[in-house]
C-alpha positions as CSV (number, residue, x, y, z in Angstrom):
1,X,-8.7,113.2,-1.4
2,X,-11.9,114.4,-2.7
3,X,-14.5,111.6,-3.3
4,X,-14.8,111.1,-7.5
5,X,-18.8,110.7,-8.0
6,X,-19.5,108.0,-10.0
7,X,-21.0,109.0,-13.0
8,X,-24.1,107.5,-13.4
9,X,-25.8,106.5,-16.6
10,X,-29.5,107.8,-17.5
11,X,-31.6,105.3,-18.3
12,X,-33.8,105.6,-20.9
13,X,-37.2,104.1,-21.1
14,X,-38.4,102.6,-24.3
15,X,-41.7,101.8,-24.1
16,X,-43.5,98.5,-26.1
17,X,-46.1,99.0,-28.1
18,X,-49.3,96.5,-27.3
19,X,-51.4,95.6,-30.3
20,X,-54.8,95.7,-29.3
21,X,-57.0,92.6,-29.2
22,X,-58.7,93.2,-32.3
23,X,-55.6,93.6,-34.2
24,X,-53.9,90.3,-33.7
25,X,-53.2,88.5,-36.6
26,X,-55.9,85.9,-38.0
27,X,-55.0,82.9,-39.9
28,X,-56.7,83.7,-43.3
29,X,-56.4,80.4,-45.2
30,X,-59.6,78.7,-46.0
31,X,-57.7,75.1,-44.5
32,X,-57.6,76.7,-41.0
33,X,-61.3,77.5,-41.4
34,X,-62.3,74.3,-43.6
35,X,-63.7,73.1,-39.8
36,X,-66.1,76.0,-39.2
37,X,-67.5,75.7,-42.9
38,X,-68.2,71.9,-43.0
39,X,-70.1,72.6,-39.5
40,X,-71.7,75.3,-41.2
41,X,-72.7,73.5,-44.2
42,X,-74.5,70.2,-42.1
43,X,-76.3,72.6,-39.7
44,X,-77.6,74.2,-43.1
45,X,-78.4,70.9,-45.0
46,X,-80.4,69.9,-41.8
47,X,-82.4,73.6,-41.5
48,X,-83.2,72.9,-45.3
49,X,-84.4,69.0,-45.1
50,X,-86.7,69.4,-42.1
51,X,-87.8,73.0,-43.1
52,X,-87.7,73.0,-47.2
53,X,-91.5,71.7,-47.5
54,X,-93.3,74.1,-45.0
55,X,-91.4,77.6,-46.0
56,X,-92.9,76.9,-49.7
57,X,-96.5,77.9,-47.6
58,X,-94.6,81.4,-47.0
59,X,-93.0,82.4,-49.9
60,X,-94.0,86.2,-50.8
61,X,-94.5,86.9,-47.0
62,X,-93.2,89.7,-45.2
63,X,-89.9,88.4,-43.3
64,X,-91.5,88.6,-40.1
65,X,-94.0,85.5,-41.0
66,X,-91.5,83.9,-42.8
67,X,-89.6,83.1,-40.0
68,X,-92.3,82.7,-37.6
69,X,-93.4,79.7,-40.3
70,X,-89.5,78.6,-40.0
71,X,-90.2,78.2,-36.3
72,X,-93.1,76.4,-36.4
73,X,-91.4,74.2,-39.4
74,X,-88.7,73.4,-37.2
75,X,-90.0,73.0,-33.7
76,X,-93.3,71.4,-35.1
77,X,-91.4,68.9,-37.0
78,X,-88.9,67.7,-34.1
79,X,-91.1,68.3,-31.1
80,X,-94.6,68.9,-32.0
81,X,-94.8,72.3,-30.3
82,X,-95.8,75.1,-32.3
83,X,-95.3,78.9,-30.9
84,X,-96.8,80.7,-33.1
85,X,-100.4,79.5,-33.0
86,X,-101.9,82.5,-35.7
87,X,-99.0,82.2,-38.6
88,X,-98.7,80.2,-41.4
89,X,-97.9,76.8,-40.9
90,X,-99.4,76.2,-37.4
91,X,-101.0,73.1,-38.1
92,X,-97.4,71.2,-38.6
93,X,-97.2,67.7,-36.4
94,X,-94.4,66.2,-35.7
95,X,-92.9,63.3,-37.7
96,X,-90.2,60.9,-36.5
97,X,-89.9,58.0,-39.2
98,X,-86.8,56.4,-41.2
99,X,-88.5,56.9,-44.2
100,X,-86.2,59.8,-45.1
101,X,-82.6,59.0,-44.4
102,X,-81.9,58.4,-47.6
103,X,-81.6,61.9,-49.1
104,X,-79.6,64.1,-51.1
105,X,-77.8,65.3,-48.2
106,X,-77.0,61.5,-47.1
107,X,-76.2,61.1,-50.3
108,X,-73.4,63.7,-51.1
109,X,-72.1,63.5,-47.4
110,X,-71.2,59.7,-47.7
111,X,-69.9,59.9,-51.6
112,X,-67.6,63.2,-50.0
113,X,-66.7,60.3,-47.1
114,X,-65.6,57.6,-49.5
115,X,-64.0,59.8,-51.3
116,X,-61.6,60.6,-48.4
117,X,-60.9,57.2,-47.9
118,X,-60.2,56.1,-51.1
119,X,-56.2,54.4,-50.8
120,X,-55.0,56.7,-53.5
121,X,-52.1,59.2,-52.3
122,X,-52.4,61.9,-54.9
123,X,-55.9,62.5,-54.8
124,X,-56.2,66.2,-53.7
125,X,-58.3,67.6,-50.6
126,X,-58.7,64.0,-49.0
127,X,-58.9,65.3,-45.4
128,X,-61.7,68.4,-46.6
129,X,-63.6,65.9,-48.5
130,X,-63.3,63.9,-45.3
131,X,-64.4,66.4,-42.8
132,X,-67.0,67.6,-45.1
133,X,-68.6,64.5,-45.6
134,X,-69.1,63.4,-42.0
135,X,-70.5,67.0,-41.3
136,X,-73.5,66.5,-44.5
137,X,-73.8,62.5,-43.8
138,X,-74.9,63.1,-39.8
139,X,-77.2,66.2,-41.1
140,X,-78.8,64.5,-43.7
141,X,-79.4,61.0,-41.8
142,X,-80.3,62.9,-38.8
143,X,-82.9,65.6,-40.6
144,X,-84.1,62.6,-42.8
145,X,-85.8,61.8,-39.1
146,X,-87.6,64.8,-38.6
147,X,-88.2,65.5,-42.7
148,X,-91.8,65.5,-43.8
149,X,-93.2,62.2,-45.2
150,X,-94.3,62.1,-48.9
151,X,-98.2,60.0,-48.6
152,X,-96.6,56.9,-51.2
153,X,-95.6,53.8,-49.1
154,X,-91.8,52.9,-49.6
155,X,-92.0,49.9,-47.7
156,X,-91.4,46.9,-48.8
157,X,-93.7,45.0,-46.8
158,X,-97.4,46.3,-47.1
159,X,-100.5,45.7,-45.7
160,X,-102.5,45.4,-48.8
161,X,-104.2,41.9,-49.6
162,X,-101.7,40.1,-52.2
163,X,-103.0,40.2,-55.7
164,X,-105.3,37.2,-56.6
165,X,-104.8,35.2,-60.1
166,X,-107.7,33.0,-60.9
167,X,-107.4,29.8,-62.5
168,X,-109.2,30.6,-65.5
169,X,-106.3,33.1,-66.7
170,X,-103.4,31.3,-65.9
171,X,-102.0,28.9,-68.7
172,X,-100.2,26.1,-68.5
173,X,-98.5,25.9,-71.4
């Protein structure tokens, strides 16, 4: 008896396609991102407090001097060190005071934070309002720091003498 062969199948290959890296899919929705932007927007509230009064000193400059007065701003105002010793704005010092804390930054970061924890249920964007608040409250307290001091005294106690009354103008009456 003569052996029967099996007959055998052919197997055919499919081959998978691999997306590259670059094409993978990217969550679009501005929620997914609302992170990113709120980190975004406090490092850019605190670049504009500490930095808004000494870029005025460069305005019309080429962009090359403009940011070498942003560096100075910004490293002269946290740590005194300026790099660029023959641009604009090399004579900034540092200043470290508590005088500006209370800024507009501050402001809208902790109104944005009350607002996401007010106890009502259908206000919309609680959690955004939330996120974005803590981001501008931390920039604005900690920029208010560094920021450049105005020369008028907010202090409530001063060192100038009390003002004197004499006797002769005060009534009794």
């Amino acid at each position: 008896m003569a052996k029967r062969r099996r007959a055998t199948k052919t197997r055919t290959v499919t081959r998978r396609r691999r997306r590259l890296p670059s094409r993978k899919k990217v969550s679009k929705s501005i929620g997914s991102q609302w992170g990113k932007i709120s980190k975004g927007a406090g490092v850019l509230a605190f670049l504009s407090n500490v930095t808004g009064s000494d870029m005025s000193a460069s305005a019309g400059q080429p962009i090359g001097a403009r940011a070498m007065n942003f560096g100075n701003s910004l490293l002269g105002r946290i740590s005194g060190y300026t790099p660029f010793k023959n641009a604009t704005g090399a004579n900034i010092t540092q200043t470290v005071g508590i005088d500006g804390i209370f800024n507009k930054w501050s402001g809208i970061g902790a109104a944005s934070l009350l607002y996401g924890m007010l106890p009502i249920r259908k206000l919309p964007h609680k959690g955004k309002a939330s996120t974005l608040g803590k981001s501008l409250l931390t920039a604005g307290i900690l920029s208010g720091i560094f920021m450049p001091t105005n020369n008028r005294s907010s202090n409530l106690i001063s060192s100038s003498p009390a003002m004197t009354v004499s006797t002769s103008e005060v009534s009794y009456t």
